[in-house]
C-alpha positions in Angstrom: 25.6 16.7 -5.6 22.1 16.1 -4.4 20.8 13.6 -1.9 17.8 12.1 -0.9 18.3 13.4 2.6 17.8 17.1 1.2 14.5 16.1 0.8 14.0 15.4 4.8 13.0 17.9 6.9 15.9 20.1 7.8 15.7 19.4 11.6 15.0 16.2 11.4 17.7 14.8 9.2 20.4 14.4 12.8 17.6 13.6 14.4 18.2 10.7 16.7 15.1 9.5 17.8 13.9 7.8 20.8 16.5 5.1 22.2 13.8 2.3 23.9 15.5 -0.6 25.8 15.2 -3.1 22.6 17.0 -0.6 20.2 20.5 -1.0 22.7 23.3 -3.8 21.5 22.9 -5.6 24.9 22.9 -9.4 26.2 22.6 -10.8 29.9 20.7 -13.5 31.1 18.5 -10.9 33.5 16.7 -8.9 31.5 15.3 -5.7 34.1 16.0 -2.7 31.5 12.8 -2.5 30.3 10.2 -2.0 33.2 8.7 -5.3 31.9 6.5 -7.8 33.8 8.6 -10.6 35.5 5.8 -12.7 35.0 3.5 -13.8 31.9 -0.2 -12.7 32.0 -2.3 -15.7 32.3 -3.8 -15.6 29.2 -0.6 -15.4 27.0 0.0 -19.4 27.4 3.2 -19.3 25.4 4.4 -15.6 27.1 5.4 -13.9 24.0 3.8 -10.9 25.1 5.4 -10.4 28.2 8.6 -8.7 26.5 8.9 -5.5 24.2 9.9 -6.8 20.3 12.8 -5.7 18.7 11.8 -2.6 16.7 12.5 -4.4 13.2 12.3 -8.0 14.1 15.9 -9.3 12.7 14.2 -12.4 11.3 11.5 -10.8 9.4 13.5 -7.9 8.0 15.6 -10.6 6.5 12.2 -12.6 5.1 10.6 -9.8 3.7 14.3 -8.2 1.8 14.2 -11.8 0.3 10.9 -11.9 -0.6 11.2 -8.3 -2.5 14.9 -8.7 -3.7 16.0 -6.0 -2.0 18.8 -5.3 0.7 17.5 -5.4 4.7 18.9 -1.5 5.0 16.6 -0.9 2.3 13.6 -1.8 3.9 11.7 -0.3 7.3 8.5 -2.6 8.6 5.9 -0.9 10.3 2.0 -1.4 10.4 0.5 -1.9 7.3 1.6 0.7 4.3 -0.7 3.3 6.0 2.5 3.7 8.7 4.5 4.3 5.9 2.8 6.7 4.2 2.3 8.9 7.3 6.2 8.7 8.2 7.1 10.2 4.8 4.8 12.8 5.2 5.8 13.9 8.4 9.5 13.5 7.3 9.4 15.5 4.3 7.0 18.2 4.6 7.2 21.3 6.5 3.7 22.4 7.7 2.1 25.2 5.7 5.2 25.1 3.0 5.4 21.6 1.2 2.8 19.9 -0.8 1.6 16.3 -1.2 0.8 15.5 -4.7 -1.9 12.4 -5.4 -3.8 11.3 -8.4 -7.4 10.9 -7.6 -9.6 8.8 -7.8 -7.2 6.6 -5.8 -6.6 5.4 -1.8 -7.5 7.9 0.7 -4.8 7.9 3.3 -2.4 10.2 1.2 -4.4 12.9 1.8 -5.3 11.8 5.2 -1.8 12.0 5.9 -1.0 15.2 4.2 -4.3 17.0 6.0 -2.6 16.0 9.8 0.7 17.2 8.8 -0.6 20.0 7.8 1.1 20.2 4.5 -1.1 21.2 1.2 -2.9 18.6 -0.9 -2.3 19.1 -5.2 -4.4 16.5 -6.8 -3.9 15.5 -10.7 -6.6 14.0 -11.9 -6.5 10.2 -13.2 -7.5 10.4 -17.0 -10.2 7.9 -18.4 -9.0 6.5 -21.5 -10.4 3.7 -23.8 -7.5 1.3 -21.9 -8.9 2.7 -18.5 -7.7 5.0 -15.7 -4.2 6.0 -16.2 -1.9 8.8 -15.2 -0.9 11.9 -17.0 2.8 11.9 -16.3 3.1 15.1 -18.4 0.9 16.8 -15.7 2.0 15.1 -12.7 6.1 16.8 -13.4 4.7 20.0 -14.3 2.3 20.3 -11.2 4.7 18.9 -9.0 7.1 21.1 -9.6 5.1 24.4 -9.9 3.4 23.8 -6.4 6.6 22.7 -4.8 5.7 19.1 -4.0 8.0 17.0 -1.9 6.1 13.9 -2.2 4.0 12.1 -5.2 2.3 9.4 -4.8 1.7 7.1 -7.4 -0.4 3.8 -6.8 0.2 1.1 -8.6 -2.2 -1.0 -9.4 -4.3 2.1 -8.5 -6.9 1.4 -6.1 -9.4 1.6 -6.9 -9.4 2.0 -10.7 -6.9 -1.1 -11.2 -4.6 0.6 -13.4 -0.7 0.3 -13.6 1.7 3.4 -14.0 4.4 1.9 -16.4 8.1 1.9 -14.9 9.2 3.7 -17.8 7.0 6.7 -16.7 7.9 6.3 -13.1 11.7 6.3 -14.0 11.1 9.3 -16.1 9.3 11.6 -13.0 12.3 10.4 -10.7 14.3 11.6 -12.4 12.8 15.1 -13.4 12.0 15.6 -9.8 15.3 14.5 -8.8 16.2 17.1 -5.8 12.5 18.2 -5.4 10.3 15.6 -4.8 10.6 12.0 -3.4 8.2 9.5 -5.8 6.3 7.0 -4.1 5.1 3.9 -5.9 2.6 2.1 -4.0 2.6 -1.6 -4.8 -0.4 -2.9 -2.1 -1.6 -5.4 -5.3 1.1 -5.8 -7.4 1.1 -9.4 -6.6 -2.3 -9.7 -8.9 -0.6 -7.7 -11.5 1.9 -9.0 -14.5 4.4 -6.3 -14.0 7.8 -5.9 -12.6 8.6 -4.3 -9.2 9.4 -0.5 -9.2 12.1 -2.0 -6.9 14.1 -2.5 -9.8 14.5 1.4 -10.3 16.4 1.7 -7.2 19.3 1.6 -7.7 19.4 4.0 -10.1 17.2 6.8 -8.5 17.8 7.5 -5.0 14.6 9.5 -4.6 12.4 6.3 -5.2 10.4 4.6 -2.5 8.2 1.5 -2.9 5.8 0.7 -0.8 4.5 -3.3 0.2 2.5 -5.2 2.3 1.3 -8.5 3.1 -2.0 -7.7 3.3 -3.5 -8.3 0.1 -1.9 -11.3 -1.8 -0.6 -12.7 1.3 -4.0 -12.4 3.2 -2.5 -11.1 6.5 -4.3 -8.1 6.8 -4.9 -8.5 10.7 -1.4 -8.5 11.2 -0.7 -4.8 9.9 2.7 -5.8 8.0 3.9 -3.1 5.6 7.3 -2.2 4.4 8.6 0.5 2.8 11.9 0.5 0.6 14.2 2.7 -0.4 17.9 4.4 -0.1 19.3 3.3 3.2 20.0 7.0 4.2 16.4 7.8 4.0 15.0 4.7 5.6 17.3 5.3 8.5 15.9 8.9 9.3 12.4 7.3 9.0 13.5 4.6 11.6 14.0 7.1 14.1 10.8 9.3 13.3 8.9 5.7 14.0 7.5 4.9 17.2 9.2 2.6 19.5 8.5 -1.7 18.7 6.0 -0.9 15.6 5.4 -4.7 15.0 4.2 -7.0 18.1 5.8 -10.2 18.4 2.6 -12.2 17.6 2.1 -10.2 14.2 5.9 -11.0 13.0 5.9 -14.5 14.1 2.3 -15.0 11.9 4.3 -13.4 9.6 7.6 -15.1 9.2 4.7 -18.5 9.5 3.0 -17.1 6.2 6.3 -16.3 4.2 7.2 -20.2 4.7 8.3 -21.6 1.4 5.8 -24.1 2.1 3.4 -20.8 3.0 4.5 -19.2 -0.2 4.0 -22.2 -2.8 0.6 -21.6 -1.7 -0.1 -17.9 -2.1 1.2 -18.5 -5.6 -1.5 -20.3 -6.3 -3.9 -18.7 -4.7 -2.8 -15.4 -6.7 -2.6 -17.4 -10.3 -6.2 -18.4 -9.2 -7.3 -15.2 -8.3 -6.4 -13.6 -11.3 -8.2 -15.9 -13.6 -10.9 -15.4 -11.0 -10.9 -11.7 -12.0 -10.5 -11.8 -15.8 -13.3 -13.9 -15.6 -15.8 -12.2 -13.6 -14.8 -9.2 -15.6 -16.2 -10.8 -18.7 -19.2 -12.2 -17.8 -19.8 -8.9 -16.0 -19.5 -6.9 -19.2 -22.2 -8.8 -20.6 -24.3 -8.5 -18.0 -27.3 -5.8 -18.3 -26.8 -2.8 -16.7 -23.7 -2.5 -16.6 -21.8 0.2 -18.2 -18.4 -0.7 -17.9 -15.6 -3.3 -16.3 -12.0 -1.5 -16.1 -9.3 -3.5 -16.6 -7.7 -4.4 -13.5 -4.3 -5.6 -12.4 -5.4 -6.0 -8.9 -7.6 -8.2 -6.8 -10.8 -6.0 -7.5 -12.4 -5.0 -10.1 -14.5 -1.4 -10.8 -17.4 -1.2 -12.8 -20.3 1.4 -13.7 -23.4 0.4 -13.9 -26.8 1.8 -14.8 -27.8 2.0 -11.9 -25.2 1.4 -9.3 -28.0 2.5 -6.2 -30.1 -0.5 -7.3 -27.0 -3.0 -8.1 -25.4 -2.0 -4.6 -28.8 -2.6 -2.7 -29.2 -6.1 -4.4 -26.1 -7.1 -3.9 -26.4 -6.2 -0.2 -29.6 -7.6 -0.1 -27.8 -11.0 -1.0 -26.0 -10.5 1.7 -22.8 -9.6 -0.4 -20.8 -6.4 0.7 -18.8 -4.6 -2.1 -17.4 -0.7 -2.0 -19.4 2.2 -3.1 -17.3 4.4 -5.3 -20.2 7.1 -5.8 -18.4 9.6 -3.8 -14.7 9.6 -5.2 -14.1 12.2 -8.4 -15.4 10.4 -12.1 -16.9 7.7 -10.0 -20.4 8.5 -9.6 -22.0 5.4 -11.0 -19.6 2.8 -9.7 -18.9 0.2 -7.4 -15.3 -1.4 -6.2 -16.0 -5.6 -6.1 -13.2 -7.4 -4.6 -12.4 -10.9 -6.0 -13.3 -13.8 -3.3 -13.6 -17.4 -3.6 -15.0 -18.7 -6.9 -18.7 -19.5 -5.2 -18.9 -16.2 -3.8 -17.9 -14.5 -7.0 -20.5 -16.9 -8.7 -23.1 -15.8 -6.1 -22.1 -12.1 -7.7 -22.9 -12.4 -10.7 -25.9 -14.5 -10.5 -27.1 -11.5 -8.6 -26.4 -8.8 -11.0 -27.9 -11.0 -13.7 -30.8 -11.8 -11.9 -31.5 -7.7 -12.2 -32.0 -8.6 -15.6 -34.2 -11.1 -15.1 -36.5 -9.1 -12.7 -36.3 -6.3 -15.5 
């Protein structure tokens, strides 16, 4: 019978890792294991700082598996999703034999990750449809399994075409790649989206990992807090791939702070606000001149084609507002990625794309 550690790296599924002073079962009231400072520097007032963190902060671990319904074993913390991303990489694919699968247009570290471990890049094109971007699940098995793919990445909303890959479609390529690939759903903004966790699908495939963070919906980008979560067996061998104390003690205490039920009653509506925020913008937008097209969007962003996307970016900046030029990325040459902010500032948007109009 198959398991998810055939998908590991052959040498590194015993592999033990390094042992740092944190990761031993000790307790004294002298702590001198650790070639730490006996003293606080003087400008860490509280002297947090002074000692190495636990590798996955006990307290936070136990947060964040309640916050995703999912069992603490389940889950590794490391900084931001992009930590997570590279650890699968290097701890599935053999350099110069495995392949990294990705569905362009769509977040750049994937391949980022799969060019510095040397493994090959297969890209399967997102398909623009009358609903939007979406994946072609047919071609994502077949490719995956003809160019020997260990890892496929599906993100979910997509960034940044906003699009959701149905679980029913992520269930079905688990299980077709069941023994040659590990799937990986990205879930960075599935907060802004009205769709069930892939977590759900765990516990039937064991060659499923989800990937979160609370930098989006939970506005703690600075802190780089990003789990991913998956069969226990697997998350352990990507414990000891991870370098020593991932998360400093300042960035989990922010973060057990912000997942506060009082902290949380208020990123709920935040997120309820954002979202009508988005829908929205993305109507008035489509009814603004010069504008080709607003994609629907489960995420905290919306994409949209215009016209002339070199004139609407240079007003926009002009007005001071900063959104992300898409021109470069594949079917994207005439768009622009616009975050959702605070209702005056998205107001302040659209007045200034209208105001094209006006000038016209």
């Amino acid at each position: 019978m198959s398991s998810v550690l055939d998908l590991v790296r052959e040498e590194l599924r015993d592999f033990a890792g390094y042992a740092s002073a944190r990761s031993q079962k000790l307790d004294g009231e002298i702590w001198l294991n650790a070639n730490e400072a006996p003293l606080a520097n003087p400008g860490d007032a509280d002297g947090r700082c002074r000692r190495y963190p636990a590798p996955q902060p006990p307290e936070l671990q136990s947060a964040l598996a309640a916050l995703y319904e999912v069992d603490p074993g389940q889950l590794l913390i490391g900084r931001g999703s992009d930590e997570a991303i590279d650890l699968l990489v290097r701890a599935l694919c053999v350099a110069g034999r495995d392949a990294v699968l990705a569905t362009p247009p769509v977040f750049g570290m994937y391949a980022v990750s799969a060019r510095l471990q040397g493994a090959a890049l297969v890209e399967v094109p997102l398909v623009d449809g009358p609903e939007g971007f979406g994946v072609d699940v047919d071609a994502v098995r077949t490719t995956a399994l003809a160019r020997n793919a260990k890892l496929v990445f599906l993100c979910s909303p997509s960034n940044p075409t906003g699009g959701l890959v149905p679980l029913a479609d992520v269930a079905a390529l688990a299980t077709a790649l069941n023994g040659r690939a590990l799937v990986v759903v990205d879930e960075a903004y599935v907060e802004f989206a009205d769709a069930p966790s892939a977590t759900t699908l765990l516990g039937v495939h064991d060659n499923l990992v989800v990937l979160r963070t609370l930098s989006k919906a939970h506005a703690l980008a600075a802190a780089r807090i990003g789990v991913a979560i998956g069969h226990p067996d697997l998350i352990a061998v990507l414990r000891r791939c991870q370098a020593p104390y991932p998360v400093p003690t300042p960035c989990a205490d922010l973060a057990l702070a912000g997942l506060s039920p009082a902290a949380l009653e208020v990123t709920r509506a935040r997120i309820a606000e954002t979202i009508a925020e988005r829908d929205a913008l993305a109507a008035a937008l489509a009814l603004t001149s010069g504008v080709r097209r607003v994609y629907p969007s489960a995420g905290n962003y919306l994409l949209v084609h215009f016209e002339d996307a070199d004139c609407a970016f240079g007003a926009l900046l002009a007005a001071g507002i900063v959104v992300r030029d898409q021109r470069a990325a594949p079917q994207l040459g005439d768009a622009l990625r616009i975050s959702l902010g605070t209702p005056a500032q998205n107001a302040r948007v659209l007045a200034t794309l209208q105001s094209l109009e006006t000038a016209a």
